[in-house]
FIPALUM-683808 format. One record per residue (C-alpha): residue in one letter; x, y, z. Coordinates in Angstrom, 3 decimals. Layout:
FIPALUM-683808
  res         x         y         z
    a         X         Y         Z
...
This chain:
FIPALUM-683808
  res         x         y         z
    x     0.000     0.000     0.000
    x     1.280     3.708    -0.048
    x     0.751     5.266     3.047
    x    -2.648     7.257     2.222
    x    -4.542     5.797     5.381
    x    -3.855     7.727     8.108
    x    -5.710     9.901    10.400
    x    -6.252    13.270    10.748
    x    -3.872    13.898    13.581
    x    -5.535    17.473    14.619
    x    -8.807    16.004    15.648
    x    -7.939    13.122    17.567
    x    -7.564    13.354    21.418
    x    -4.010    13.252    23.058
    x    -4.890     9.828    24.904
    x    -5.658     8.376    21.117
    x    -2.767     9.679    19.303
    x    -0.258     8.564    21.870
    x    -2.263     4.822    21.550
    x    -2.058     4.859    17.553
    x     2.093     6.310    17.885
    x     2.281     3.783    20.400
    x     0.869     0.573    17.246
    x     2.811     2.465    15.263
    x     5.649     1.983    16.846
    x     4.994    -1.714    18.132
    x     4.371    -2.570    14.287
    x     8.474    -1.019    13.190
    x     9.943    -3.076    16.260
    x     7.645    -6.314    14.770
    x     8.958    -5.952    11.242
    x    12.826    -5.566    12.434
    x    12.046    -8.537    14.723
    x    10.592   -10.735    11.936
    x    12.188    -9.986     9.095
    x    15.341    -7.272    10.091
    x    16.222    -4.251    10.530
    x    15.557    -2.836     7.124
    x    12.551    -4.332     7.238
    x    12.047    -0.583     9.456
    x    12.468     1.091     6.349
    x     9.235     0.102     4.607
    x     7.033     0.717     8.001
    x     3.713     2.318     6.661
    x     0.418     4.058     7.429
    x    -1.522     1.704     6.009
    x    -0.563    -1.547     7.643
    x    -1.056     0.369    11.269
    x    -4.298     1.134    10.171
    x    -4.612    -3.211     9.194
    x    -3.018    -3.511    12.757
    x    -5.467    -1.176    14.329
    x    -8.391    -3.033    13.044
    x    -7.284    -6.013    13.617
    x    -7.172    -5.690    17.040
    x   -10.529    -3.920    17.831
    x   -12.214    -6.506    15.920
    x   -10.287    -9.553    18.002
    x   -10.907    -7.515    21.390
    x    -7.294    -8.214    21.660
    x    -5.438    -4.849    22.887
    x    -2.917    -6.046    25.151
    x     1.003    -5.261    24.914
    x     1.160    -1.718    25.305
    x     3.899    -0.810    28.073
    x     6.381     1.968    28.015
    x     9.154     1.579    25.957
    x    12.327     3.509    24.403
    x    12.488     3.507    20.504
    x    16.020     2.704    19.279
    x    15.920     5.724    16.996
    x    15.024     8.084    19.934
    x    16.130     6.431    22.810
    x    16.454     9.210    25.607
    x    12.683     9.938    25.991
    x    10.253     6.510    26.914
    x     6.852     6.044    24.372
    x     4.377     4.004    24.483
    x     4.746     0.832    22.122
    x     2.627    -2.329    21.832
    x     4.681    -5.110    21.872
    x     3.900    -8.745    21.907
    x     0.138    -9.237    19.774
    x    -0.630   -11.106    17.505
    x    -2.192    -8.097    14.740
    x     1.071    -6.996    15.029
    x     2.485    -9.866    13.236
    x    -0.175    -9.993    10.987
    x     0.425    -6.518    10.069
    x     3.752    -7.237     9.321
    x     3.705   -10.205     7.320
    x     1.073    -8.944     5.000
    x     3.475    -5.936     4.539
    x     6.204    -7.965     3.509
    x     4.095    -9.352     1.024
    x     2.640    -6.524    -0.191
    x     6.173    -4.935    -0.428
    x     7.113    -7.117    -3.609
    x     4.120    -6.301    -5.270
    x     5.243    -2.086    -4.681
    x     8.696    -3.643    -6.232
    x     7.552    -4.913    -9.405
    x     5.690    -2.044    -9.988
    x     8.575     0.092    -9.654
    x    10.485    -2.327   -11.677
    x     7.882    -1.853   -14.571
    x     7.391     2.237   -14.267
    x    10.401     3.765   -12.020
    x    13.376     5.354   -13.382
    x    16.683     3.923   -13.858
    x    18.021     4.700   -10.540
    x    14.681     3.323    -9.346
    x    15.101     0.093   -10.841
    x    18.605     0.052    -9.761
    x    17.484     0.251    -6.509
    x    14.528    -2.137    -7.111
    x    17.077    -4.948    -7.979
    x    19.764    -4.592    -5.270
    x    16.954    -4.972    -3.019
    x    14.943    -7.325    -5.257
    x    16.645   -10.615    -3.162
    x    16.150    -9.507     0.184
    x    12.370    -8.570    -0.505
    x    11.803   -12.143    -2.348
    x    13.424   -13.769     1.807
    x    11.319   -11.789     3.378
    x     7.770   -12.871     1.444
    x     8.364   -16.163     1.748
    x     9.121   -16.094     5.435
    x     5.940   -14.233     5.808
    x     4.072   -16.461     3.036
    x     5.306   -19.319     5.520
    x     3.142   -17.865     8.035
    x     0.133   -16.249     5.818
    x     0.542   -19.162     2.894
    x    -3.771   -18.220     1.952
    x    -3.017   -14.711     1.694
    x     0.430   -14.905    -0.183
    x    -1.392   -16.729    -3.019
    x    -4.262   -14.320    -3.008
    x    -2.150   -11.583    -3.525
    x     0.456   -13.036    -5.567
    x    -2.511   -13.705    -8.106
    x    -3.551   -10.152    -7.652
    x     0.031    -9.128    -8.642
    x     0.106   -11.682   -11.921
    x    -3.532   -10.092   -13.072
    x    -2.294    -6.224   -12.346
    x     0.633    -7.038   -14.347
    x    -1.637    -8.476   -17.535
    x    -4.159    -5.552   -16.981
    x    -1.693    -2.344   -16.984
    x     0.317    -4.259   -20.491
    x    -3.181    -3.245   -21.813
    x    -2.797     0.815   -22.750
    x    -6.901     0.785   -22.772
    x    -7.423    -0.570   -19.435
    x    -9.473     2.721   -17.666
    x    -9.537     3.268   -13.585
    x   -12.552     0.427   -12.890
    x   -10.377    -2.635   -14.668
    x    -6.804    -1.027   -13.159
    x    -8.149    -1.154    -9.634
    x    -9.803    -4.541    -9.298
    x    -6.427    -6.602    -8.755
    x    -5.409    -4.396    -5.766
    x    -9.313    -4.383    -4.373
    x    -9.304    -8.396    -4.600
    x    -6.248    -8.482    -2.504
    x    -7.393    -6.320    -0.067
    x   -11.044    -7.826    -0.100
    x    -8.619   -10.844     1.075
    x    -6.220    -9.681     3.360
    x    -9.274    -7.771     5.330
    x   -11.782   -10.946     5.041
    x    -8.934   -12.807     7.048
    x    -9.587   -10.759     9.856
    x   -12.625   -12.407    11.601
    x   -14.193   -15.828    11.155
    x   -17.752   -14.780    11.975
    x   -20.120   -14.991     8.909
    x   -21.223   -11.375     8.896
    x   -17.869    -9.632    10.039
    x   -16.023   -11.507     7.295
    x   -18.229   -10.518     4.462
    x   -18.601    -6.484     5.723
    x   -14.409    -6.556     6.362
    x   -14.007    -7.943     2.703
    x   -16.578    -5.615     1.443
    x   -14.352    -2.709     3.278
    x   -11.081    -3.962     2.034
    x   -12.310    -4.208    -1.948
    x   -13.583    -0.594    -1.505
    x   -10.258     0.911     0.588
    x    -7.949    -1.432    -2.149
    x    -9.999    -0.014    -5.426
    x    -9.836     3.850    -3.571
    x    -6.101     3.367    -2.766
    x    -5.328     2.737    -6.274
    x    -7.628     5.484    -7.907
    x    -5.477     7.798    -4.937
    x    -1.972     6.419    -6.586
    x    -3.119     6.661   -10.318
    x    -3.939    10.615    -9.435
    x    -1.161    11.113    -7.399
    x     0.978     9.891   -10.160
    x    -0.662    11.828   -12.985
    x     2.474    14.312   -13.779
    x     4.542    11.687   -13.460
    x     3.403     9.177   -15.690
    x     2.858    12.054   -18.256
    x     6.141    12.870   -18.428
    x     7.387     9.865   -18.738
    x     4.809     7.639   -20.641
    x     4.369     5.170   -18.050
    x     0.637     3.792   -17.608
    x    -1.902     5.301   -15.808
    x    -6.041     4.652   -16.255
    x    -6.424     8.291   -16.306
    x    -3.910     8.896   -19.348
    x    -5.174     8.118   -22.666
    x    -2.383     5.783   -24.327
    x     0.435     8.009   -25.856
    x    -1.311    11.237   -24.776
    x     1.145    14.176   -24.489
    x    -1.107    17.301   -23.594
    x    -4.517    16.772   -21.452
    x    -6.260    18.609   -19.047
    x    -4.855    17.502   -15.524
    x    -7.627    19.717   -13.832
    x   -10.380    18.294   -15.655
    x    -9.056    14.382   -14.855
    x    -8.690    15.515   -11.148
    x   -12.459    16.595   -11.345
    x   -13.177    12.994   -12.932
    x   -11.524    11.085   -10.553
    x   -13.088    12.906    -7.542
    x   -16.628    11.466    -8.538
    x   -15.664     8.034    -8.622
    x   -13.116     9.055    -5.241
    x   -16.173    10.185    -3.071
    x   -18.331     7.327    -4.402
    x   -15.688     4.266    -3.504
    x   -14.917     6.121     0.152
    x   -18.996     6.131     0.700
    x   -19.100     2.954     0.164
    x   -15.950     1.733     2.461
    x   -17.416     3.944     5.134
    x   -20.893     2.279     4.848
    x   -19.351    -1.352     4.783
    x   -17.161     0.034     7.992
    x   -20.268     1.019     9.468
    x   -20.931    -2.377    10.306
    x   -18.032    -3.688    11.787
    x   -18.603    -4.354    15.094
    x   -15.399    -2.989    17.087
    x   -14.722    -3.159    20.793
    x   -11.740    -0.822    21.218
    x    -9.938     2.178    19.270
    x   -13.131     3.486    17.857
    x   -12.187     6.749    17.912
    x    -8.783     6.186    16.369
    x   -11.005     4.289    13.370
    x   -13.725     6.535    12.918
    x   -10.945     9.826    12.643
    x    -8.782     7.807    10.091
    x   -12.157     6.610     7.963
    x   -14.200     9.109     7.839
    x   -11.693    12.038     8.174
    x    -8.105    11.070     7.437
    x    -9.488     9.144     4.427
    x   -11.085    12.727     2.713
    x    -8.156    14.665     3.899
    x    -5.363    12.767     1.805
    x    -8.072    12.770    -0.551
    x    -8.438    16.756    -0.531
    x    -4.491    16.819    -0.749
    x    -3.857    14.712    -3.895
    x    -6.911    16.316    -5.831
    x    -5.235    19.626    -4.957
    x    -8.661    21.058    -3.820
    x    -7.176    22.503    -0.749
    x    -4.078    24.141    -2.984
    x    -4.117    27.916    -3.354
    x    -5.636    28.805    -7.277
    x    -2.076    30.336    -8.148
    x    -0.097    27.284    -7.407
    x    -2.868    25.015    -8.568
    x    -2.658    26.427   -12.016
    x     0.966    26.651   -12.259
    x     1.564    23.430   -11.523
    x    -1.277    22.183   -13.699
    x     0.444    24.964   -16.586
    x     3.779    22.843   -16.048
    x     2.546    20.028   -17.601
């Protein structure tokens, strides 16, 4: 994932933001635990949010004690150490990471890809460490990887087609989180509609970008040289608002027995604030249309 679900950090309550720094920080010791220290480097947003959920829905919260984080060692934080989301939330990042590599493989630069293959190994030990541990989920989104791969060779593929592979995986990764009948089906209902969103979020974050340098995008019409960025960003915002109404109404009924707050701030305010960010709507009109002139 790429680090667009997180919450709106100036309405949440003290008590709650030192509780999601404190999963935050229990989910970077988990993945330098599991899978080493530069495992650290690809701690995200998103999987603290899976980590989050995870344990509100498994009434599960315990671990939390006061710690001192390695990169900031002279003050004490809160961390939760010790539970069992937080493994989950790693290993399905570890996953997940491989699938961000290939994609860079395909539309990065050439230092990019440079990088992209030094690491390439290290990221291939990792997944199957985690796949030992999460073999269902691994194969779900190993598929999802194969089909995004076929879908984005295809220049005409538009935003609906490009975003199913990445909503199937996370329909999968967040149906894994409860076994009761009801749960299961609203949590993979949630994750299609947060995957499909995340990738519509990506495609427009990446629109000047992938103009520049040809790579694909479901926004860009194949081989397109000069379009209307403002007029996409207005397209895109439609579809946007209608796939985070329909997470939030899936989310709805997820019956959660801790961190409510911290889950209602990031769904139904940290989700429209990145939102508001990549569509520029909250960008002054001068630097709006120079940017959008650049292009």
């Amino acid at each position: 994932m790429f680090g667009y679900i997180r919450p709106l950090k100036g309405e949440l309550r003290v008590r709650d933001y030192e509780l999601y720094q404190g999963i935050y920080c229990g989910l970077c010791r988990e993945l330098g635990r599991g899978f080493g220290p530069f495992a650290r480097l690809t701690l995200s947003y998103d999987f603290s949010f899976l980590a989050i959920l995870s344990m509100a829905l498994a009434q599960d919260c315990k671990g939390f004690e006061e710690a001192r984080c390695p990169f900031n060692p002279i003050k004490k934080k809160l961390c939760c150490r010790g539970n069992p989301s937080m493994d989950l939330a790693a290993g399905v990042a570890m996953i997940m990471l491989e699938i961000k590599l290939e994609d860079n493989l395909a539309d990065g630069g050439f230092w990019t890809r440079l990088g992209c293959r030094l690491v390439r190994p290290w990221v291939r030990r990792a997944r199957r460490r985690a796949a030992e541990r999460y073999s269902a989920l691994d194969t779900a989104i190993g598929q999802a990887l194969e089909r995004q791969q076929t879908i984005e060779a295809d220049p005409r593929s538009g935003p609906d087609r490009a975003s199913e592979p990445t909503a199937q995986a996370l329909e999968a990764v967040f149906g894994a989180l409860s076994r009761e009948e009801g749960q299961r089906r609203a949590l993979a209902r949630f994750g299609y509609m947060l995957g499909r969103w995340i990738y519509l979020m990506d495609a427009v974050d990446d629109l000047e970008e992938d103009l520049q340098s040809g790579n694909f995008n479901p926004y860009l019409p194949a081989g397109a040289k000069e379009v209307s960025l403002e007029a996409i960003r207005a397209e895109a915002a439609g579809s946007l608002n209608l796939t985070a109404a329909e997470a939030a109404g899936a989310y709805n009924l997820l019956e959660l027995h801790a961190f409510r707050e911290i889950l209602d701030n990031i769904v139904y305010l940290g989700l429209h604030a990145e939102q508001r960010r990549v569509l520029r709507l909250d960008m002054h009109p001068a630097e709006k249309e120079r940017l959008d002139g650049s292009i």
